[in-house]
Steps between C-alpha positions, in 0.01 A plus 500: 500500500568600136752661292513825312441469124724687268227626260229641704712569829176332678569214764432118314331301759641092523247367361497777196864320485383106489248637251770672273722141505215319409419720211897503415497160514199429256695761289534195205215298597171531298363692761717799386492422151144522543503872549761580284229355224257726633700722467593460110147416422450847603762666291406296246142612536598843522714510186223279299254799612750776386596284198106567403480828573789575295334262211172715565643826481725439156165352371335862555733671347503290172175491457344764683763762469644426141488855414532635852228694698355841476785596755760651262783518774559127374633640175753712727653187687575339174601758317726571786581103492624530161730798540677303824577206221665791319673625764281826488355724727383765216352533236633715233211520187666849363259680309254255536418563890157634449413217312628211693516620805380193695197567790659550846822620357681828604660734207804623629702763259888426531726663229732157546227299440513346111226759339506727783246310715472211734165327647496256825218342663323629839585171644822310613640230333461266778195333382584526125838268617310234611283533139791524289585157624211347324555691227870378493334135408188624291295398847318868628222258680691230665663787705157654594427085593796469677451800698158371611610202614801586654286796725263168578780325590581796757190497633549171605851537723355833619144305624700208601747672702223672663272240574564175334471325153232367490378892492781586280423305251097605512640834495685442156229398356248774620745751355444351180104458580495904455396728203741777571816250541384285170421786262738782631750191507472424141589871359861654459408722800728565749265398840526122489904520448530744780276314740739155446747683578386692826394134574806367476662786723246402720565088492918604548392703774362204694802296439748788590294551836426182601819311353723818629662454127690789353429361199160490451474870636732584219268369243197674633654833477584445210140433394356718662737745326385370143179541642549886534686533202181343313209692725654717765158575701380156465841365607501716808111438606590135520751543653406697784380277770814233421719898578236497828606156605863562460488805686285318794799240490756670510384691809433176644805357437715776598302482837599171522839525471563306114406855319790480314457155358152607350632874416732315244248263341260782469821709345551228297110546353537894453781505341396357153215664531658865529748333215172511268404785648817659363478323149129666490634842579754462242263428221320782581840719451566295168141546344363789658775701573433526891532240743194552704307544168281179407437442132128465589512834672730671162190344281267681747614695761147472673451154471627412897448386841272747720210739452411803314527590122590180317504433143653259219465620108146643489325415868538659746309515876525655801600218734373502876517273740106421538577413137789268596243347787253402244742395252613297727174372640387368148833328412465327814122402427644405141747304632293325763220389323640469164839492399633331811582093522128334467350842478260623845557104588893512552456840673269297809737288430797746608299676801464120613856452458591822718240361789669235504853622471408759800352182681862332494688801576299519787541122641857564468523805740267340712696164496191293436618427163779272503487300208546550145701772380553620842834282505612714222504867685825507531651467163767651381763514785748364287665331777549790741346608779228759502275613725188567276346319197628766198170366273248274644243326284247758647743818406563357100088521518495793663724648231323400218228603584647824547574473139119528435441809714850695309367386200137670488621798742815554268320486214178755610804748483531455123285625196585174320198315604260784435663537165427128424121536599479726303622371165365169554833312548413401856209342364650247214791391723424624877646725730873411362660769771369265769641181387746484783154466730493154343751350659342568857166371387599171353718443838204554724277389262673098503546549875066539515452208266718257682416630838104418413633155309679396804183618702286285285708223519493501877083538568523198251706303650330597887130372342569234260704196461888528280375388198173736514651814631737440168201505272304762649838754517552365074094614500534802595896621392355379086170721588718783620771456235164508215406776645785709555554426151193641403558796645853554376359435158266748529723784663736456200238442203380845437916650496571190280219568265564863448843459453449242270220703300824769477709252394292399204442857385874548484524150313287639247694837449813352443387261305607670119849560687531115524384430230781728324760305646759770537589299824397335859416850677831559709498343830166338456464155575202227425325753185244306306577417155896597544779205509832483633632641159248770456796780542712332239221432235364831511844648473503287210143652385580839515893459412610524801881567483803468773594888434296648806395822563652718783263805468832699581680319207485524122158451383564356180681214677490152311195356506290747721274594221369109509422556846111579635385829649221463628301841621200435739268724686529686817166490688666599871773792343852440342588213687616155341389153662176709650295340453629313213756273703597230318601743239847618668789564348834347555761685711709610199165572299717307206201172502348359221217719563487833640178652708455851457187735601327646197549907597413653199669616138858699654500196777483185266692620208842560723368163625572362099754696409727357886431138485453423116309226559159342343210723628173392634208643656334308798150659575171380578111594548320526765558685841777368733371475814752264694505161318104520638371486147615384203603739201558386093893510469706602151830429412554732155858482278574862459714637208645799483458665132737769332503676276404868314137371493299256640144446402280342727151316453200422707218336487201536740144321590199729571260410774161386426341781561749795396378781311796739476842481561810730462860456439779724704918462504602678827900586570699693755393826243131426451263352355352492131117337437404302138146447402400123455194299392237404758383129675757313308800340533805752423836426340759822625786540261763745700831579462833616710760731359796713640219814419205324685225267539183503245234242420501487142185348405257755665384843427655739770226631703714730719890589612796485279532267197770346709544512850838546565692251765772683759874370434598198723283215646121623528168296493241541193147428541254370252123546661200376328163542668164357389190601680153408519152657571514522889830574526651179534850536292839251432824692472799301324822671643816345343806639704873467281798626619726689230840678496539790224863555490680628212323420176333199609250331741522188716135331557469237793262278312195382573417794677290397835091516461211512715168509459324750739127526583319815590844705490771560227736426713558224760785247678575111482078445575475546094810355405490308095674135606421399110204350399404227754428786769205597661330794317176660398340318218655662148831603673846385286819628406745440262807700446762505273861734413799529263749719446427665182 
């Protein structure tokens, strides 16, 4: 005899019944109270674990990410961040575009545009919105932390809801017990932000199938819309196996007779989803100009999903699918045996987890498993009758682990990963376009480690007595815990230390910019040696006034000539913020300081002559190779000298073992030669005139007695080479930028120097940084100009 039950449609049997009073019954005895403090203790657990790995991941970001990583799309998000808290989707520099133009940006000429021309990023603003709130508070880093531990937090209901937990909250904190999730984590990137929210599509989708709630299946389409919106591709690889279960259920269910119940609840998911779909097409029309257009594909129309010919700015490859395969192959080794939770260890970890996962699927369709979570197949009936179970604890793991096989065979179809072998990205901060496959290996990966705890517990407990099995199972859990430890340590040591070796390098390279003061670098939290009112007491330094300057607007505006430009090299191209992040501009370019690539004489003087502001050149010497070694930074107060003439002097050390040296000016026109005295120091006296350049203190040797200089901006070059015996020689170039125009000249002053060996002329490897530089015994410089 029994009765039919509501839920699960299956037949209760009487003493199922007595059993159910009983337990409704105990309802407010301690009995029940007992489990509902079980139950909090594990929330509690689970939010104290995600609490950490929040704390954790703001931690690396302070302190090991202070100036961000070698990864320059970080400079994108914020910049990107900034314009969104200035309502902005462009950016409209004027004449200034190939100057500012920030790295990742896309130059788009519109005649409506103030100056003629607009620039946009190749990403959405999706990402960027969730920065800008930090921002918004002068907090960047508690977002990143907040993201972290909200994705842990995830985890948890995800693992929970498919096993129990106990596992869930293991699984929390093996998400936070991997390289890739810490470091990636702790970087204005856009992975970790996109993987909490696919996450919490997923956790919504759980509730919406197995609490048949409208609601929560509104709320995952919705994130899983943002999801696209932020990453399309890696929205729709997650994705895919939850679109596979749907699809299986609602063929079930419409075999069953309640299709329509579950065709609405699965409308109510797509819906928001295809709304963000929509929202994503339209920013394509507003930016781009097309709807089916991405930014990222406008920036580089080969940089996409599938094989062939692909290239971004100067790389290209021939992409094949063998090439995908082994792509693939070594993110997955890199991933299993590095960057993954606890390194190789929480990949056994994971294959013990799916044993054991396969194990209980396989008790339940046999029916010899009847305990545990077996009760629980049947969620999400919501009260009416149904002739299946829509998503078992077996099909949530089955899906998620699905998530791991769309995630590496999605991803083999894209160039991205290649790309990041090859420039070394992949190495500092892991295979970033897999960080989805995280999820799937910290679920598995707490389901192994509580499976074998609750297996050591039990051979224990069968071969010694209560209070002995409890010490032996302590034993061996600290011994495992050291050890896993160990290896965790290890797996993330080596990223840790190189990152950290490129975050001292760039330490040292800002350092003269700090020390200046103009201000705490825009969007930059947790700098060294900067307070809370750096902005307003270098403002106060330099003058800084309230004026502005719009680069569209009038350039002698009130109080723009007390601001700071500040022009810096360009070691990748013409691109600001590459690699030079922390040194971005603000949206309206009208900062206390603006960042402008040095481009030569016509370049930087309709740089001056816009902004009006207090120039500066930023250089350095040495070779940058990546923040991998360090190079001797220069901050130098330029002045810009008019006048009919301007007489220049310089003074110059001679090498030990020089034995002749010559003198040469060198223009646009030519070049004229001066005879000098041999193996001693050298004082050049030269001047610049509306007729020319001539050193004045030196016999001419050969060309005219002055060189003349071509109207508008143009570079002049003083050369002086002293060589030795066996060939060995040291060239002093000095480089000034000067503007004939009408009867006078403008000199940029001091002009920039290097020291060359073995050629006459050479790049930032031989750069003058004053005197304190590294240099060949007898090298110095001093240099001097007035206007006459």
């Amino acid at each position: 005899m029994g009765r039919r039950d509501s839920n699960t449609g299956w037949s209760v049997p009487l003493g199922g019944r007595v059993r159910a009073a009983v337990r409704g019954l105990a309802f407010g005895t301690g009995f029940s109270i007992d489990i509902d403090r079980t139950r909090t203790r594990r929330r509690l657990a689970a939010l104290c674990v995600s609490l950490v790995v929040g704390l954790v991941v703001t931690w690396l970001a302070v302190d090991l990410f202070p100036y961000h990583t070698v990864n320059d799309d970080e400079g994108v998000y914020l910049t990107q961040a900034a314009m969104l808290l200035e309502g902005k989707l462009f950016l409209y520099p004027g004449q200034l575009t190939e100057a500012v133009r920030p790295w990742f940006f896309v130059v788009q000429e519109t005649p409506s545009a103030p100056g003629g021309v607009q620039l946009y990023s190749k990403y959405s603003p999706a990402v960027p919105a969730l920065f800008a709130v930090g921002l918004a508070f002068g907090l960047p880093n508690l977002v990143l932390g907040a993201i972290a531990a909200v994705s842990a937090a995830l985890v948890y209901a995800l693992t929970a809801d498919a096993f129990d937990r106990t596992t869930g909250v293991v699984a929390a904190g093996l998400l936070g017990l991997s390289p890739l999730f810490l470091l990636t984590s702790a970087t204005f990137l856009a992975y970790a932000p996109t993987t909490m929210l696919n996450l919490g599509f997923a956790v919504c989708y759980v509730r919406a199938a197995r609490r048949d709630s409208s609601g929560y299946a509104v709320v995952a389409g919705a994130l899983i819309g943002a999801a696209f919106f932020a990453r399309p591709y890696t929205a729709v690889l997650f994705a895919l196996p939850f679109i596979a279960h749907s699809l299986w259920a609602l063929a079930t269910a419409r075999r069953a007779g309640t299709g329509w119940v579950v065709f609405r609840r699965y409308a109510a998911i797509a819906l928001p989803g295809l709304a963000f779909v929509g929202l994503t097409l339209a920013y394509n029309a507003v930016v781009t100009g097309d709807p089916l257009t991405f930014p990222y594909i406008a920036f580089a129309p080969r940089d996409g999903i599938g094989f062939g010919e692909r290239a971004i700015l100067d790389y290209e490859v021939v992409y094949t699918p063998a090439m995908g395969v082994d792509t693939a192959v070594e993110a997955l080794d890199l991933l299993a045996t590095r960057w993954g939770p606890m390194g190789w260890l929480g990949t056994v970890a994971a294959v013990f987890g799916v044993g054991v996962t396969a194990r209980r699927w396989w008790g339940h369709k046999t029916g010899r498993n009847l305990r545990g979570s077996a009760r629980r197949r049947h969620h999400g009936l919501g009260g009416r009758d149904r002739a299946f179970a829509e998503l078992s604890d077996d099909a949530l793991a089955c899906v998620v682990a699905g998530v791991f096989a769309s995630v590496f065979v999605g991803n083999a179809a894209f160039w991205g990963t290649h790309n990041g072998l090859r420039n070394g990205l992949i190495d500092l901060l892991g295979p970033f376009y897999h960080f989805d496959a995280l999820v799937p290996l910290a679920v598995f990966g707490a389901a192994g480690v509580v499976a074998g705890a609750r297996l050591l517990r039990r051979l224990a407990h069968r071969r010694f007595s209560a209070s002995e099995a409890r010490g032996v199972v302590f034993s061996v859990l600290l011994v495992s815990a050291l050890f896993a430890g160990g290896v965790t340590v290890g797996a993330v040591e080596e990223p840790y230390d190189e990152n950290r070796l490129r975050t001292e390098t760039f330490a040292s390279t800002y350092e003269p910019l700090l020390d200046a003061g103009f201000e705490q670098p825009p969007l930059t939290p947790s700098l060294p040696g900067v307070g809370a009112g750096g902005l307003e007491s270098g403002a106060e330094g330099i003058g800084g006034g309230d004026g502005g300057l719009g680069v569209a607007g009038d350039p002698a505006a009130a109080g723009t000539e007390t601001k700071a430009l500040v022009f810096h090299p360009g070691p990748y191209g013409d691109w600001s913020a590459h690699p030079f992040q922390t040194l971005r501009n603000d949206p309206g370019f009208d900062g206390p300081v603006l960042y402008a690539i040095d481009g030569g004489a016509e370049r930087d003087v309709a740089v001056l002559d816009a902004t009006n502001r207090t120039p500066y050149r930023f250089t350095y010497r040495g070779t940058w190779t990546g923040a991998e070694a360090p190079v001797e930074p220069e901050l130098t107060r330029l002045d810009v000298l008019a006048g009919e003439r301007v007489d220049a002097t310089t003074a110059l050390g001679a090498p030990a073992w020089a034995n002749t040296v010559s003198v040469r000016v060198e223009t646009e026109e030519g070049y004229a030669r001066y005879d000098a005295a041999t193996a001693e120091n050298l004082t050049v006296e030269w001047s610049l005139t509306p007729a020319g350049v001539a050193v004045t203190n030196r016999p001419l040797a050969a060309g005219p007695a002055r060189l003349s200089v071509p109207a508008g901006a143009s570079e002049v070059d003083l050369a002086v080479t002293y060589a030795g015996d066996f060939g060995e020689t040291v060239t002093y170039r000095q480089t000034v930028s000067v503007e004939r125009s009408g009867g006078e000249v403008r000199v940029v002053w001091p002009p920039e120097t290097r020291v060359c060996r073995l050629t006459t002329d050479c790049g930032t490897e031989g750069e003058w940084v004053g005197p304190d530089g590294d240099y060949l015994d007898g090298v110095s410089v001093e240099t001097d100009a007035r206007v006459a």
